[in-house]
C-alpha positions as CSV (number, residue, x, y, z in Angstrom):
1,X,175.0,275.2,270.9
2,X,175.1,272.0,268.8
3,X,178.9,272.7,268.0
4,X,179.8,273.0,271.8
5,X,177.8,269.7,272.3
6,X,179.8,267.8,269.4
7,X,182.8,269.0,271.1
8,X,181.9,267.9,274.4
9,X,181.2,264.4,272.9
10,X,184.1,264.4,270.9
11,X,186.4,264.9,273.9
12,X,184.7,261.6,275.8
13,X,184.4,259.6,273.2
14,X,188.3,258.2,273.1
15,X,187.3,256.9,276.5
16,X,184.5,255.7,275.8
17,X,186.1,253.9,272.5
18,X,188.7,252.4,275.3
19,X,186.0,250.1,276.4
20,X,184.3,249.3,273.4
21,X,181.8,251.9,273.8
22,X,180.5,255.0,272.0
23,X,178.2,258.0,272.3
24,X,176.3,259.8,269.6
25,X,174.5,263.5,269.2
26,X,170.7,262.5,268.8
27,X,169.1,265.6,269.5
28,X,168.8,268.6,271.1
29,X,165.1,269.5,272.8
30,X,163.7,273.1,272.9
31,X,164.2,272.4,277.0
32,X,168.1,272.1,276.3
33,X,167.8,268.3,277.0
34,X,170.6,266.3,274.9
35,X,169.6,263.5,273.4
36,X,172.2,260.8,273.0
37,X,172.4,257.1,272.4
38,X,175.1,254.9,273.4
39,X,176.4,252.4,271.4
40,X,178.7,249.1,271.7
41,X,179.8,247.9,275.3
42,X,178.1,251.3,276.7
43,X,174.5,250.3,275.4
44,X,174.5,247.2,277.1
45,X,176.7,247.9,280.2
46,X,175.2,247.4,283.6
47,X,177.0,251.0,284.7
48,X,175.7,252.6,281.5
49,X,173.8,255.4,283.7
50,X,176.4,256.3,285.2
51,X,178.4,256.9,282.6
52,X,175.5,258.7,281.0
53,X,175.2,261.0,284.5
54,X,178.3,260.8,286.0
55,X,180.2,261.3,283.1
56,X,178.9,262.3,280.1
57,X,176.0,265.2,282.0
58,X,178.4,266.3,284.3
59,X,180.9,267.8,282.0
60,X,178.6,268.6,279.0
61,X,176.4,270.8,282.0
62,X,180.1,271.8,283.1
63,X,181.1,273.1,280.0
64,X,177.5,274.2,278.6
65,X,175.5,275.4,281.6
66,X,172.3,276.2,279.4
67,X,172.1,272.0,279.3
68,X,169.3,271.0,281.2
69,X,169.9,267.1,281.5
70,X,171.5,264.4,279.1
71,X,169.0,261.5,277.9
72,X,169.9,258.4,276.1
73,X,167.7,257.5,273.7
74,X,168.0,253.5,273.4
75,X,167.7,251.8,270.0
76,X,164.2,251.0,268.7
C-alpha cells in the first residue's frame, strides 16, 4: 500500500510546490492512518487543514479506500 500512497502524494505535490508548499510520507499506522508532514508555506498556512482534509484525504481515501484518515505529523 505504501507504493499507492507515494503515488497519491506524488500526483499533489506539483500543487502543492505551486504555493511553496510540500507533503511528505511519514508513516503508515497498522489502522491504515497516513502519517504525513507538511513542509514550506503548507506547515505554516492558516488553511493547512484543509488542504490536509480537503485535499490531500480526500483523494488518497478516493484512490486507496483501505485509508482510514490522513494525519500530519508537525515538526518536533
Amino acid at each position: 500500500m505504501k507504493e499507492k500512497i507515494l503515488a497519491v502524494l506524488a500526483e499533489i505535490r506539483p500543487m502543492l510546490q505551486r504555493d511553496g508548499g510540500d507533503v511528505e510520507f511519514v508513516d503508515l499506522t497498522e489502522d491504515n492512518v497516513v502519517q504525513v508532514r507538511l513542509r514550506g508555506a503548507c506547515g505554516s498556512c492558516p488553511g493547512a487543514m484543509m488542504t490536509l482534509k480537503g485535499g490531500i484525504e480526500r483523494l488518497m481515501k478516493e484512490r486507496i479506500p483501505e485509508v482510514h484518515s490522513v494525519e500530519n505529523v508537525p515538526f518536533q
